[in-house]
C-alpha positions in Angstrom: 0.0 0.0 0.0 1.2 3.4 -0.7 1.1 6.9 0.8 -2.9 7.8 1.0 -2.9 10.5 -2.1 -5.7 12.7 0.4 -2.6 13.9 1.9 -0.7 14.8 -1.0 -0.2 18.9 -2.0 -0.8 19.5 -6.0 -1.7 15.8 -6.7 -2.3 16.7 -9.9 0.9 18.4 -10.7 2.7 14.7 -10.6 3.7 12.5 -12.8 1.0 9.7 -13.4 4.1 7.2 -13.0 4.9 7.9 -9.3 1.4 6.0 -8.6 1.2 2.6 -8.3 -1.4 1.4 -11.2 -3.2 -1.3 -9.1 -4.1 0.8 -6.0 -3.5 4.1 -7.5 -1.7 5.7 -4.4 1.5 7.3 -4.3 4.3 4.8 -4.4 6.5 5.2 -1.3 10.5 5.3 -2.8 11.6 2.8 0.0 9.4 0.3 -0.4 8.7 0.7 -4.4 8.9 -2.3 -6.5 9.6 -1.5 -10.4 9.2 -3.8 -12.8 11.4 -4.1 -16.3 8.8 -1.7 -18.4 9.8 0.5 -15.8 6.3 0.9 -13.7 6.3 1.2 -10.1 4.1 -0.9 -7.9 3.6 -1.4 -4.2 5.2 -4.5 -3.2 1.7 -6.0 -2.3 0.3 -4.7 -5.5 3.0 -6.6 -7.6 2.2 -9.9 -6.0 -1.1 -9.5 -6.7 -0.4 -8.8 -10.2 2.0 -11.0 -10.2 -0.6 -13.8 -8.7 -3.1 -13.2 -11.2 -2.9 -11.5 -14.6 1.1 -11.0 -14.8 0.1 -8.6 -17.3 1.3 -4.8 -16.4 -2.0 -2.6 -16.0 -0.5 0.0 -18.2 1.3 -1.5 -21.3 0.6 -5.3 -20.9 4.3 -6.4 -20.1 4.5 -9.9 -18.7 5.5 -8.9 -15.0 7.3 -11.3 -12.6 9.4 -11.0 -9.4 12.5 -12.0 -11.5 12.5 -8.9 -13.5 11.4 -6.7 -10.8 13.7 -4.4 -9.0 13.1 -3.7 -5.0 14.1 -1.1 -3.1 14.9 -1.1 1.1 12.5 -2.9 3.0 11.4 -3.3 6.7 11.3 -6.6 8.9 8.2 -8.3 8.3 7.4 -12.0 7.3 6.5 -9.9 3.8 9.9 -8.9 3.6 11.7 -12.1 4.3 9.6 -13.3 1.4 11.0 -10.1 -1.1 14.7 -10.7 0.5 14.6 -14.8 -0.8 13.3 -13.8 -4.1 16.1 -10.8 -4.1 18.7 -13.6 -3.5 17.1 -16.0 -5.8 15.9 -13.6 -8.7 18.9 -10.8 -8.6 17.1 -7.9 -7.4 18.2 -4.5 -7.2 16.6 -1.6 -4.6 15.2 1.5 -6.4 18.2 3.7 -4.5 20.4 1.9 -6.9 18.6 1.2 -10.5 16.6 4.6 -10.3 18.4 6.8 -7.3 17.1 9.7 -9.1 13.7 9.0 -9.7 13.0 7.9 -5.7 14.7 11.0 -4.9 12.1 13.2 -6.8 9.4 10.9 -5.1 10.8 11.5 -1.8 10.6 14.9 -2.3 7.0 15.0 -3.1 5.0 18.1 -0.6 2.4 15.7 2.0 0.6 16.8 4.8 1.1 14.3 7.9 -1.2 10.9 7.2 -2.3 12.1 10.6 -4.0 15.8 9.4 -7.7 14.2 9.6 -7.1 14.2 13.2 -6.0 17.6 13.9 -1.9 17.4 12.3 -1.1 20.7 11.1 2.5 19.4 10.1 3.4 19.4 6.0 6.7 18.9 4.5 8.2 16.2 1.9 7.4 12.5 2.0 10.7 11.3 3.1 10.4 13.8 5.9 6.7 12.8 6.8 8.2 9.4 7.2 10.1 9.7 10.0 7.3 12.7 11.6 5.0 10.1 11.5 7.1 8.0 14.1 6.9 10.7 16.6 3.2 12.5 15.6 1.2 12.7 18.9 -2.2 12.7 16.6 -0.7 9.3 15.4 -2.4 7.7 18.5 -5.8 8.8 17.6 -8.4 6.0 17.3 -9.8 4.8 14.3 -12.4 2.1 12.9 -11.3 0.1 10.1 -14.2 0.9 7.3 -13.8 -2.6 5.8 -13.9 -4.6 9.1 -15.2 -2.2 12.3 -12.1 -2.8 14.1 -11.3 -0.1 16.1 -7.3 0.4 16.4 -4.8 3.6 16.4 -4.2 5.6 13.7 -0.6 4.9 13.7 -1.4 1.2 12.9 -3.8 1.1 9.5 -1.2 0.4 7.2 -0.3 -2.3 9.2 -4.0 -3.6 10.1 -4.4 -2.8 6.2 -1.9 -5.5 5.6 -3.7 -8.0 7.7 -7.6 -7.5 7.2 -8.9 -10.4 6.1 -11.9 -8.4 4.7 -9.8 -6.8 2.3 -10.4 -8.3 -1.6 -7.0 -7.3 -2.8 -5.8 -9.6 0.5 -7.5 -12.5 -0.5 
C-alpha cells in the first residue's frame, strides 16, 4: 500500500508514474517495486499482479518478481519473502537502478497521514516518514471501514496489511 494520495499537495501536478497502477496511491520510494517496463508498484500490489494476470496494467508487459527491482524494506514475514526472491531472482533496490527517480518521489510536498485528526504538520514525503514515528495525533483512534475494528491511527497500514476483509488480500 502506498502513501494515501488525500494527503498529497498539487496531486495533480505529478507525474502519473509515481502512482502505483493497481491501487492508485503514491508509491512510497523505499518500499517501491519496479518492474522491467519500468512501472512502479507497491510490493503487495506486484504480488497481486504478479498472482493473477502477470500482465502490467498500463502497457501489458509480462511482470514477474524476476525482473522486478526492490528497493529497502522493513522486517516483516513480507519482507523475508521479497529478500529470498532478491537472493534467488537478482534484485536490485530502487536507491540503486533509479536513485534519481526515488529521490524526486521522496521529495513530493504531504501533509502528515495524521492531518484528519488535527496534524497541522506538511513537508516532503521522506520527511513525513520519520514525523510520522513521533506524531502525537498518530495515537488517535480509528475504525477500520472494511472490518469495524477499532485500532490507532498509527497502525492502519499495518491492520491494512492484515484485514482479512480486504479483496486485494484475499
Amino acid at each position: 500500500m502506498g502513501f494515501d494520495n488525500e494527503c498529497i499537495s498539487n496531486i495533480q501536478s505529478l507525474p502519473g508514474e509515481y502512482f502505483c497502477p493497481v491501487c492508485r496511491t503514491l508509491v512510497y520510494p523505499n518500499e517501491a517495486v519496479q518492474t522491467q517496463c519500468t512501472h512502479l508498484y507497491c510490493k503487495p500490489c506486484l504480488t497481486y499482479v504478479v498472482a493473477t494476470t502477470k500482465a502490467c496494467p498500463y502497457d501489458g508487459y509480462l511482470v514477474t518478481e524476476a525482473d522486478s527491482k526492490v528497493c529497502l524494506f522493513n522486517v516483516h514475514i513480507y519482507e523475508v519473502v521479497v529478500l529470498l526472491l532478491r537472493l534467488f531472482c537478482n534484485m536490485q533496490p530502487l536507491m540503486e537502478s533509479n536513485k534519481t527517480l526515488a529521490e524526486t518521489i521522496g521529495k513530493v510536498t504531504v501533509h502528515c497521514l495524521y492531518h484528519k485528526s488535527g496534524c497541522q504538520w506538511h513537508g516532503t514525503l521522506s520527511a513525513c516518514v520519520t514525523h510520522g514515528t513521533t506524531c502525537a495525533y498518530g495515537n488517535s483512534p480509528v475504525i477500520c471501514n472494511r472490518c469495524g475494528t477499532q485500532i490507532v491511527h498509527r497502525q492502519v497500514q499495518e491492520h491494512a496489511q492484515l484485514c482479512h476483509v480486504c479483496p486485494c488480500l484475499q
